[in-house]
TORKOLFI-883957 format. One line per 8 residues: number of its first residue (from 1); for each residue x, y, z of N, C-alpha, C, O, CB. Coordinates in nm, 2 decimals, padded with zeros to 4 digits. Glycine has a CB too. Example, Ala and Ser with C-alpha at 12.3 -4.5 7.8 and 13.67 -1.06 7.14 Angstrom:
% residues 2
1> 01.32:-00.57:00.78:01.23:-00.45:00.78:01.32:-00.33:00.78:01.42:-00.33:00.85:01.13:-00.45:00.90 | 01.28:-00.22:00.71:01.37:-00.11:00.71:01.29:00.00:00.79:01.34:00.11:00.80:01.41:-00.06:00.57 $
This chain:
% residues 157
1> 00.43:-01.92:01.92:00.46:-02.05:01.96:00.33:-02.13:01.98:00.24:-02.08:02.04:00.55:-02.06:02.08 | 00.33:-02.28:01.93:00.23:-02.33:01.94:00.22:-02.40:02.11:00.30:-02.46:02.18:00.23:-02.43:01.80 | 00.10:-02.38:02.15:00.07:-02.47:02.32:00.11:-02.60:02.34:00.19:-02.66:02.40:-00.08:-02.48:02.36 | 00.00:-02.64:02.26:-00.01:-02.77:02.23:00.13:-02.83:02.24:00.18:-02.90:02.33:-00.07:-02.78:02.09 | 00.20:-02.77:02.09:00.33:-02.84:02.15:00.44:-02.82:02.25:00.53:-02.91:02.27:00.39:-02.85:02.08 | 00.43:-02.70:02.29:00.49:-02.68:02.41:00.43:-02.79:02.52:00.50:-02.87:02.57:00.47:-02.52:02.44 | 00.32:-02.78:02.54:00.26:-02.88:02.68:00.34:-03.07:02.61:00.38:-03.16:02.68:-00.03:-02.86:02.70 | 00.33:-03.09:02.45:00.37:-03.18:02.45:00.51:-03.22:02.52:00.53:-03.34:02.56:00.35:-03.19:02.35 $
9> 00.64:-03.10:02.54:00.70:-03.12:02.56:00.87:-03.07:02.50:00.97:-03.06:02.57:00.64:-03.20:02.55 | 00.85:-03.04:02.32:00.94:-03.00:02.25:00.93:-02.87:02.26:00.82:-02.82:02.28:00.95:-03.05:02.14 | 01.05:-02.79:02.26:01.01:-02.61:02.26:01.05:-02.58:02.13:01.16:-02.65:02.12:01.10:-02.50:02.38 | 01.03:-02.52:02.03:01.03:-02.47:01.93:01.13:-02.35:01.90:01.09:-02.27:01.98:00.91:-02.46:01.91 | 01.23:-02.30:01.85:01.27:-02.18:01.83:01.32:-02.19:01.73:01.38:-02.27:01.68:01.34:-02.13:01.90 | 01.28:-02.04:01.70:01.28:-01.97:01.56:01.43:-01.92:01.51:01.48:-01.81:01.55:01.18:-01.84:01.57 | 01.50:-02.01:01.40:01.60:-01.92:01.35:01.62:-01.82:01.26:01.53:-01.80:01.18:01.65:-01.96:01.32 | 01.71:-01.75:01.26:01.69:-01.62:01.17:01.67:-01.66:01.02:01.69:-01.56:00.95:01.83:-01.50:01.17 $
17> 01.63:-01.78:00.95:01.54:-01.80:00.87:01.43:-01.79:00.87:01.36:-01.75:00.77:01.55:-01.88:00.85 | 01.37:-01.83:01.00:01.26:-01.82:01.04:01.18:-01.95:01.07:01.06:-01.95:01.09:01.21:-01.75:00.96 | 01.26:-02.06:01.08:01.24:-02.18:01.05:01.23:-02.21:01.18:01.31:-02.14:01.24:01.32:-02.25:00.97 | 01.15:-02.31:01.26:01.16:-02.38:01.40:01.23:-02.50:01.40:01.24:-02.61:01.34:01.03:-02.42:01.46 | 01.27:-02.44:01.47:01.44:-02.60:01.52:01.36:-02.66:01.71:01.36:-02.60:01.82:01.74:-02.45:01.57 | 01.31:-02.78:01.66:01.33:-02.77:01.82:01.44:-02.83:01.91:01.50:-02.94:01.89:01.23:-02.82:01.86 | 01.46:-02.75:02.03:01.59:-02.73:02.10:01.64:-02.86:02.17:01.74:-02.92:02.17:01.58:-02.61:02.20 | 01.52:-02.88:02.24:01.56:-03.04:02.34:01.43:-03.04:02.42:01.36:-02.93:02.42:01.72:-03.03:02.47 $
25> 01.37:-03.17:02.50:01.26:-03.21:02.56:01.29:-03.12:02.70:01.39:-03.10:02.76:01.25:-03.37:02.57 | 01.17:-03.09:02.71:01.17:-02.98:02.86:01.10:-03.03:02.98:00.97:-03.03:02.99:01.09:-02.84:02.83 | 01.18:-03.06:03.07:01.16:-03.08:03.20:01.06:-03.04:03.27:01.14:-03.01:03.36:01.24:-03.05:03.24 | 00.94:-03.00:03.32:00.87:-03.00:03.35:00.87:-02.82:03.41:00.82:-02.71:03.40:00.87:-03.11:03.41 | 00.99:-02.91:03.51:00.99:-02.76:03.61:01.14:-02.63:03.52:01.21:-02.54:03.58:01.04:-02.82:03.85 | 01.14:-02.66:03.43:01.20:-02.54:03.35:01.12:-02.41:03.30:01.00:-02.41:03.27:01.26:-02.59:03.23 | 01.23:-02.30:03.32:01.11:-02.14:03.28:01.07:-02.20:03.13:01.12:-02.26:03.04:01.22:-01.93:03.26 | 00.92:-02.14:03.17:00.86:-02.14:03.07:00.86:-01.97:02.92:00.89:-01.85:02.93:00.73:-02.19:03.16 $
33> 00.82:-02.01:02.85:00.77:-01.84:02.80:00.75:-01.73:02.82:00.77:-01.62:02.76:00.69:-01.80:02.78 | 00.71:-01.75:02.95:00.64:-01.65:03.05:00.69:-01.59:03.12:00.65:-01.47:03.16:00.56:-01.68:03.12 | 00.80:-01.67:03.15:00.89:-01.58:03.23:01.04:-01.53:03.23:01.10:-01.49:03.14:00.89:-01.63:03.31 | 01.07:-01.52:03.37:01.19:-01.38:03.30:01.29:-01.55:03.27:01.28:-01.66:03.32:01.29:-01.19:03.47 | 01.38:-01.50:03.18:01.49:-01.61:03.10:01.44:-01.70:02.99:01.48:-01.81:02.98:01.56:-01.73:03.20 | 01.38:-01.66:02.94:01.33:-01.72:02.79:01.32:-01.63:02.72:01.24:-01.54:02.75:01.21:-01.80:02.77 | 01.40:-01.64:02.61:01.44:-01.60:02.55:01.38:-01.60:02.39:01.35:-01.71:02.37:01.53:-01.64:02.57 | 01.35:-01.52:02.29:01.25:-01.54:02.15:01.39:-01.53:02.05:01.51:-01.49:02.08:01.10:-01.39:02.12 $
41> 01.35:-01.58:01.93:01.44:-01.59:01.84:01.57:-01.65:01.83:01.58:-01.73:01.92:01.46:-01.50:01.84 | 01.67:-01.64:01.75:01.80:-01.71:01.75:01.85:-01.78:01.81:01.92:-01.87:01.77:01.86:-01.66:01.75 | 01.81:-01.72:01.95:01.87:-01.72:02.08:01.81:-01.83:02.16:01.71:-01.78:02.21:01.86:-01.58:02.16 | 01.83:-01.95:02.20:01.73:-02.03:02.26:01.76:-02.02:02.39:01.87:-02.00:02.43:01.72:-02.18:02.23 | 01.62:-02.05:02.49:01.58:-02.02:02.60:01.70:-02.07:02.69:01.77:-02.15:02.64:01.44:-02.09:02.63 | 01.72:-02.02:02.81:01.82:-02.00:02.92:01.72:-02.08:03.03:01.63:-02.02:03.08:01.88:-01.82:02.96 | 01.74:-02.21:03.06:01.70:-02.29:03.16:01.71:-02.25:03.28:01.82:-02.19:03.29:01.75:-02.40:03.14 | 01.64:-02.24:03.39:01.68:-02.23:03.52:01.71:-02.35:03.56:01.66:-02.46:03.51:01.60:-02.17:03.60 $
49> 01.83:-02.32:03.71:01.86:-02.48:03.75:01.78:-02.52:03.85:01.82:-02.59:03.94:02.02:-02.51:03.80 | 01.66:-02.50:03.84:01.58:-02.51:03.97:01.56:-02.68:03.91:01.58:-02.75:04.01:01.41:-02.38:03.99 | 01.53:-02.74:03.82:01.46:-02.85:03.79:01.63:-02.96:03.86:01.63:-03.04:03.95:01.39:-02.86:03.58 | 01.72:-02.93:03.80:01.88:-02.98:03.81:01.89:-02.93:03.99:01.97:-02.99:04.05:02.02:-02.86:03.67 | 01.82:-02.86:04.04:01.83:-02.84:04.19:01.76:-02.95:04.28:01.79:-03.01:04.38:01.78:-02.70:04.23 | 01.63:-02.93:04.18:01.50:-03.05:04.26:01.55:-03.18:04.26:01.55:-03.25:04.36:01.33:-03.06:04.18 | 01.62:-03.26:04.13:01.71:-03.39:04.12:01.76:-03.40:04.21:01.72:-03.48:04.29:01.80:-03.42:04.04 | 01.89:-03.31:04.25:01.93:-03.32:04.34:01.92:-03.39:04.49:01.95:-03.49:04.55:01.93:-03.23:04.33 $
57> 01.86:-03.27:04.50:01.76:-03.28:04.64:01.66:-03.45:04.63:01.65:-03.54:04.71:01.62:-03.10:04.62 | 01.62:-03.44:04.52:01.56:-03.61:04.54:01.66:-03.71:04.54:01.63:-03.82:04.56:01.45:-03.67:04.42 | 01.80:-03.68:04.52:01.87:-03.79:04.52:01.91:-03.78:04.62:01.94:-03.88:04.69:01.96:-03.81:04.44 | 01.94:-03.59:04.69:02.01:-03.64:04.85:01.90:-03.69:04.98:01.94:-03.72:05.09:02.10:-03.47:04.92 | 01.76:-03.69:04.95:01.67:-03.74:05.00:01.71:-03.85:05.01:01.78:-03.88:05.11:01.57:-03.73:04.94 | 01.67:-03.94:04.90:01.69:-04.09:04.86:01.86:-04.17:04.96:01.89:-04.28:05.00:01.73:-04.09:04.64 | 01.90:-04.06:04.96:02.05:-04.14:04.99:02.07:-04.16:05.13:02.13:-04.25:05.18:02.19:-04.06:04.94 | 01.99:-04.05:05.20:01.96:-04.04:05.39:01.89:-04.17:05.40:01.93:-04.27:05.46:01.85:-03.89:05.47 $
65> 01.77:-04.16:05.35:01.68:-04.25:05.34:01.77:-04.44:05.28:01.71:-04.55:05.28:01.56:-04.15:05.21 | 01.87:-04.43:05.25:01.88:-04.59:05.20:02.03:-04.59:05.21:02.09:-04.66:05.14:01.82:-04.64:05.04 | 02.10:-04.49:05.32:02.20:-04.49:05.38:02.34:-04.54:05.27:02.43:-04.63:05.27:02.17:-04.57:05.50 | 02.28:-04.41:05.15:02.41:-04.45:05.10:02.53:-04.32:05.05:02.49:-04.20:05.07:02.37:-04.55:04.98 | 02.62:-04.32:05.01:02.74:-04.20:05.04:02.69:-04.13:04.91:02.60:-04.18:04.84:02.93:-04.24:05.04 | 02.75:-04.03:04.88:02.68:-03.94:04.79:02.87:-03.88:04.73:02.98:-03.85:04.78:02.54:-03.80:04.89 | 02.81:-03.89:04.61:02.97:-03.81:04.52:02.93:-03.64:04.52:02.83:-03.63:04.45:03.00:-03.87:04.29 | 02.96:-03.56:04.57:02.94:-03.38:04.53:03.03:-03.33:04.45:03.14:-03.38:04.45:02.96:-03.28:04.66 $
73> 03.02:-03.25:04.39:03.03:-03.14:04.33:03.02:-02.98:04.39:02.91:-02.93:04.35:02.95:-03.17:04.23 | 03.07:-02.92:04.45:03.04:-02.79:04.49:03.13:-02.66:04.50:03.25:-02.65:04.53:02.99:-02.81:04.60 | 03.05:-02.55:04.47:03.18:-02.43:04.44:03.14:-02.32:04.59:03.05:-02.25:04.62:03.15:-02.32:04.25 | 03.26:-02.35:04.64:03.29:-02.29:04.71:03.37:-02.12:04.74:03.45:-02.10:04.65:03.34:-02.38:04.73 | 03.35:-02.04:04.82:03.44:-01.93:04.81:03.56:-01.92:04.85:03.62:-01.85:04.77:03.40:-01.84:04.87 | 03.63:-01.98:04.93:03.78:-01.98:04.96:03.82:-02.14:04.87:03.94:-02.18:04.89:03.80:-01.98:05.17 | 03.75:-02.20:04.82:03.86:-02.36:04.76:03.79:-02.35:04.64:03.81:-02.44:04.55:03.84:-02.55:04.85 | 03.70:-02.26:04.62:03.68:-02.28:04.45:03.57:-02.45:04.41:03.47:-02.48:04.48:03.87:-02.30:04.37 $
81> 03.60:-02.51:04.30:03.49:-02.54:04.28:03.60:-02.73:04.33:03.71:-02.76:04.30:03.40:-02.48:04.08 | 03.49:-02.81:04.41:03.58:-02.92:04.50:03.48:-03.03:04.47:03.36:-03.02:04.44:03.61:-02.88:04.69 | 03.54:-03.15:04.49:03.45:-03.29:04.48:03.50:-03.35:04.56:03.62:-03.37:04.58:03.43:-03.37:04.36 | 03.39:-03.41:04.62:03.40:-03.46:04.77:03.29:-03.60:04.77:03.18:-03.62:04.72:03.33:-03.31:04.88 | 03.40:-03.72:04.88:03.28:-03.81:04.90:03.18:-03.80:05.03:03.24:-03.84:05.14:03.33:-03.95:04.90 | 03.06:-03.78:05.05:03.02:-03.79:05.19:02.92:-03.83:05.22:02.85:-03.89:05.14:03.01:-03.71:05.26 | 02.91:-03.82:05.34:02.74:-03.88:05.40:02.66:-03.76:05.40:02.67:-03.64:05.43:02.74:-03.96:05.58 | 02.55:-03.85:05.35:02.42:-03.70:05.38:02.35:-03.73:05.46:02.28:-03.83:05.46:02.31:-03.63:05.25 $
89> 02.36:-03.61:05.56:02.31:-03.61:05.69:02.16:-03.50:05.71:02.10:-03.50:05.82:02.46:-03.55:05.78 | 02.14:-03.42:05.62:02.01:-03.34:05.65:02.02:-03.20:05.56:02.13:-03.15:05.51:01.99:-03.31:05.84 | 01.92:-03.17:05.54:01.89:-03.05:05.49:01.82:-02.96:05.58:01.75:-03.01:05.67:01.80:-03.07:05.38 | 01.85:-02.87:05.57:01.74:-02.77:05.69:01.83:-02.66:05.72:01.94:-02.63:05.66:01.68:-02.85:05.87 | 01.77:-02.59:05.83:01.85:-02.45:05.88:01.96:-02.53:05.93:01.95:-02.65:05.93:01.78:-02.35:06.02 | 02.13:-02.41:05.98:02.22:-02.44:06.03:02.20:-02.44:06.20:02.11:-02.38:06.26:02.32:-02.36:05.97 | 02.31:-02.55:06.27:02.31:-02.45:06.41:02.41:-02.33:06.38:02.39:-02.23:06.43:02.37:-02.54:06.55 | 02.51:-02.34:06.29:02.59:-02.25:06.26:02.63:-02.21:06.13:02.73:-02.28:06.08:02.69:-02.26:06.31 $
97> 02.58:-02.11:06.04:02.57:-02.02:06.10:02.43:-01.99:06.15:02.37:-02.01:06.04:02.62:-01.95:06.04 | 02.32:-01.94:06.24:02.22:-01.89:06.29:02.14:-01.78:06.20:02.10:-01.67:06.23:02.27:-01.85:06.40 | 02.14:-01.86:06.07:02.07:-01.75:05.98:01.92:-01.84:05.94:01.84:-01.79:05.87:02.18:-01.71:05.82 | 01.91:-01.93:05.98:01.81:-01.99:05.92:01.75:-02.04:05.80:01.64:-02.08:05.77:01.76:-01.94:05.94 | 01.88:-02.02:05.72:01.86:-02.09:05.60:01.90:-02.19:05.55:02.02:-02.21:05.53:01.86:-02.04:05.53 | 01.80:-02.26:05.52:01.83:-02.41:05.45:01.92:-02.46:05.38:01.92:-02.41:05.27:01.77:-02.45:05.37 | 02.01:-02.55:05.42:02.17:-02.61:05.32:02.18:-02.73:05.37:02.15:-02.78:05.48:02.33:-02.53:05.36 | 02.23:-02.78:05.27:02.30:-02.89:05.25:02.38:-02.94:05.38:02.47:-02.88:05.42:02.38:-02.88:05.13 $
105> 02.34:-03.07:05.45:02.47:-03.13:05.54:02.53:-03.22:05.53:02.47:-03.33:05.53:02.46:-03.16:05.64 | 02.66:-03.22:05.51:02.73:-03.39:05.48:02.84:-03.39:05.60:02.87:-03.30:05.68:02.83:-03.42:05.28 | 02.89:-03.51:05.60:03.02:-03.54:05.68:03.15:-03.58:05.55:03.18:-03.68:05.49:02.98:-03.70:05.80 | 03.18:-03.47:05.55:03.31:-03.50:05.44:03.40:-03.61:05.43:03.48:-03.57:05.51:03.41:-03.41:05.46 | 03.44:-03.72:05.39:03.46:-03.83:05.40:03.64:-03.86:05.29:03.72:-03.95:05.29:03.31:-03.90:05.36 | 03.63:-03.72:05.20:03.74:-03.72:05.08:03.85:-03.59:05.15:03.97:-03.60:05.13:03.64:-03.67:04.90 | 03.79:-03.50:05.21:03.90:-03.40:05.22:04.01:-03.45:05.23:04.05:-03.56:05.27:03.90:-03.31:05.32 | 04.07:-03.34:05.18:04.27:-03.36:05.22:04.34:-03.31:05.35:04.46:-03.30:05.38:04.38:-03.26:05.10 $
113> 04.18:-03.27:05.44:04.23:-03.25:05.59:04.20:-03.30:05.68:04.23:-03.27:05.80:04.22:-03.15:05.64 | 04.13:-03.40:05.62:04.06:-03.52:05.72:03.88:-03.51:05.70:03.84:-03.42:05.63:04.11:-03.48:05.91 | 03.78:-03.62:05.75:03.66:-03.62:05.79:03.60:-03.45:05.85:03.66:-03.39:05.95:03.67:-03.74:05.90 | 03.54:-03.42:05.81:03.47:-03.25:05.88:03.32:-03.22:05.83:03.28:-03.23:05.71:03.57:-03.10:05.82 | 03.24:-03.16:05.94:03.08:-03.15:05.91:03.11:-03.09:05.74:03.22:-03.04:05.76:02.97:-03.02:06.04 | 03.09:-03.07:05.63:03.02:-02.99:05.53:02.87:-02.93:05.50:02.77:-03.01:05.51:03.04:-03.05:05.44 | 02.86:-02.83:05.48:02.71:-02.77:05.48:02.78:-02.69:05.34:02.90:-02.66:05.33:02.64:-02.66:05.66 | 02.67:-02.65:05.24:02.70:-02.61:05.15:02.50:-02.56:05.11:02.41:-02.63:05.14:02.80:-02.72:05.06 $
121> 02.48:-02.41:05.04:02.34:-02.33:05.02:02.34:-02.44:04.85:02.44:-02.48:04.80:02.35:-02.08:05.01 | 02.21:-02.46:04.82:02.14:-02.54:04.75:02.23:-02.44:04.62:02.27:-02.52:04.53:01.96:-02.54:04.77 | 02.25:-02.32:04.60:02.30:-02.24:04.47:02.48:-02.31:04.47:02.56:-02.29:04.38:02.27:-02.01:04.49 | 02.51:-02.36:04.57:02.65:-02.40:04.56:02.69:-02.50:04.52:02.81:-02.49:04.47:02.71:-02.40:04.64 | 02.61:-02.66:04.51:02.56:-02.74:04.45:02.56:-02.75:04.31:02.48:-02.68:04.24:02.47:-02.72:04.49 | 02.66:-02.84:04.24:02.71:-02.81:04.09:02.67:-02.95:04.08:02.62:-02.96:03.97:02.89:-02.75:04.04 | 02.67:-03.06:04.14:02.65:-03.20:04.11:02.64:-03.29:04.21:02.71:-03.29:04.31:02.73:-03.24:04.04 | 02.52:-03.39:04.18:02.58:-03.47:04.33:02.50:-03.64:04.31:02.37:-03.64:04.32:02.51:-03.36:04.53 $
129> 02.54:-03.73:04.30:02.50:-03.84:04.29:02.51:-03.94:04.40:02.58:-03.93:04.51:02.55:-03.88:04.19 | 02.45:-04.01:04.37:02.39:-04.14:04.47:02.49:-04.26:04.43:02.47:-04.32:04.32:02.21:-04.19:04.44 | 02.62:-04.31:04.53:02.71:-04.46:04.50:02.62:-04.51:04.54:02.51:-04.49:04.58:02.86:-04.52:04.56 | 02.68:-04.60:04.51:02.61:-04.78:04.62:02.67:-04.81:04.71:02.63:-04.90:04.77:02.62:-04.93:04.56 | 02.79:-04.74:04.76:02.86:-04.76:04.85:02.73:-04.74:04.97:02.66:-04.64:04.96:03.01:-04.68:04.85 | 02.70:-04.83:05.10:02.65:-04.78:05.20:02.74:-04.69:05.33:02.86:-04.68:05.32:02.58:-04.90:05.23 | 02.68:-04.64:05.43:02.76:-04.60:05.56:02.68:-04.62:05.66:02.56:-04.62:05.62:02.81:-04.46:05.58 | 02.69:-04.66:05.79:02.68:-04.68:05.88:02.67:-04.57:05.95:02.77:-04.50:05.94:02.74:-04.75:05.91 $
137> 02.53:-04.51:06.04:02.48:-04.37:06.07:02.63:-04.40:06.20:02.74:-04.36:06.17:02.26:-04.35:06.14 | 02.61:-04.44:06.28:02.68:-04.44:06.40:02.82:-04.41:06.38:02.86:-04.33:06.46:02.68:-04.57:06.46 | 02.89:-04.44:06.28:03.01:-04.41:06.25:03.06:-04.24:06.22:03.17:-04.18:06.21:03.03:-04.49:06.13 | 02.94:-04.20:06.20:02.94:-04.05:06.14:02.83:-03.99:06.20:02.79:-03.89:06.14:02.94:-04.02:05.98 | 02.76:-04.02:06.29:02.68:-03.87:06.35:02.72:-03.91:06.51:02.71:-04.01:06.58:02.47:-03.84:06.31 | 02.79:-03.75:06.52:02.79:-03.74:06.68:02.70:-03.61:06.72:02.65:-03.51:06.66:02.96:-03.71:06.73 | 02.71:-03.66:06.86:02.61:-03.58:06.94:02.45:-03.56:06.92:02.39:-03.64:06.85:02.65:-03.45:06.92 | 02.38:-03.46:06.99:02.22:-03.51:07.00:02.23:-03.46:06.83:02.34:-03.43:06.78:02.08:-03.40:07.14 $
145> 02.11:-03.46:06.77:02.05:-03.44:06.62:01.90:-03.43:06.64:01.83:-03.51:06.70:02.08:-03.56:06.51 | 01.87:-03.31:06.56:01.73:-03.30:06.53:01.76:-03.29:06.35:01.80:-03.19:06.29:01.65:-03.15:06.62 | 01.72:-03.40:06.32:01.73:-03.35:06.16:01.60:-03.34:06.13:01.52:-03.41:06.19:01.80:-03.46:06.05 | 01.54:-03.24:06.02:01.47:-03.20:05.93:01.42:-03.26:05.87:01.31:-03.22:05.83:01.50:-03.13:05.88 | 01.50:-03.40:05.81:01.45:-03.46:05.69:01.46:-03.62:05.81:01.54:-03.66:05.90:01.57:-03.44:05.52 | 01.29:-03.67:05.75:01.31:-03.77:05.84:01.35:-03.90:05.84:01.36:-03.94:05.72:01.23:-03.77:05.88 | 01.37:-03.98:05.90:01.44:-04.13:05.84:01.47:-04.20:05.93:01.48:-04.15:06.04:01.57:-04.14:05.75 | 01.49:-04.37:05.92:01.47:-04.45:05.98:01.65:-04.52:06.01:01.70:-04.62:05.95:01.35:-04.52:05.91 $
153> 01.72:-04.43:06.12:01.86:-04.47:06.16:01.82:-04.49:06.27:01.87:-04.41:06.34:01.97:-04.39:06.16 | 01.74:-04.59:06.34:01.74:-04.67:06.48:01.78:-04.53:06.59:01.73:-04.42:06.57:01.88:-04.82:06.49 | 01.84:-04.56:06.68:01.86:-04.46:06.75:01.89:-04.32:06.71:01.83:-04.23:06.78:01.95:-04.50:06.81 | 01.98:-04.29:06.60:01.99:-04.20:06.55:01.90:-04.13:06.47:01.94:-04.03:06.42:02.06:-04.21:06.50 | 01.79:-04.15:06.45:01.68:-04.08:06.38:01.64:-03.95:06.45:01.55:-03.88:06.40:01.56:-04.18:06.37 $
């Protein structure tokens, strides 16, 4: 495979002709060659969702940051795969569960059992966009908050 055009951008793969078809423009932060999930021949390369994770994450950034509701997508173990409207409220460790690892926080706003915190691990995460609809922090965060991600909600920050 040529560099050059790889760094341009297009990935090249070889069909059992032998002919280069290229597949689609590559994202920056997709496996490259080099690593494990790319694939040679017939078979074109298996993307990781890390680049489709980082969007994400800059959109659920963007949305704390300009206070606006967010559409999810996420697969769950007991409800399977659910879409939900909410507020995004922080990224970082849980208080519960006490494992220390980083997830998603919203205030569920669509359930069919009412308003409830949601926290969901970045691998559970199937989709998630930015409305225009805005929310009002006060309406949906109770109690003290130390959020992780920082931003400008007046008292609530």
């Amino acid at each position: 495979m040529d560099l050059a055009r790889e760094a341009a951008g297009s990935i090249p793969v070889l069909t059992k002709t032998g002919k280069e078809v290229p597949v689609r423009e590559k994202p920056e932060s997709l496996t490259l060659p080099w690593q494990p999930g790319f694939m040679h021949g017939a078979i074109s390369y298996i993307p990781s969702r890390k680049w489709e994770i980082m969007s994400f994450h800059d959109d659920f950034i963007r949305a704390i940051r300009e206070k606006k509701l967010v559409a999810v997508t996420a697969r769950t173990d007991d409800k399977g795969t659910i879409k939900r409207t909410c507020v995004p409220l922080d990224y970082g460790p849980s208080g519960r569960p006490h494992d220390g690892v980083d997830r998603y926080h919203f205030r569920d706003l669509s359930s069919p059992t009412g308003e409830h915190p949601f926290m969901i691990l970045p691998s559970q995460l199937l989709d998630l966009s930015v409305l225009d609809e805005t929310f009002e922090p006060e309406k949906h965060v109770h109690g003290k908050t130390k959020w992780s991600v920082p931003r400008d909600w007046g008292k609530f920050s």
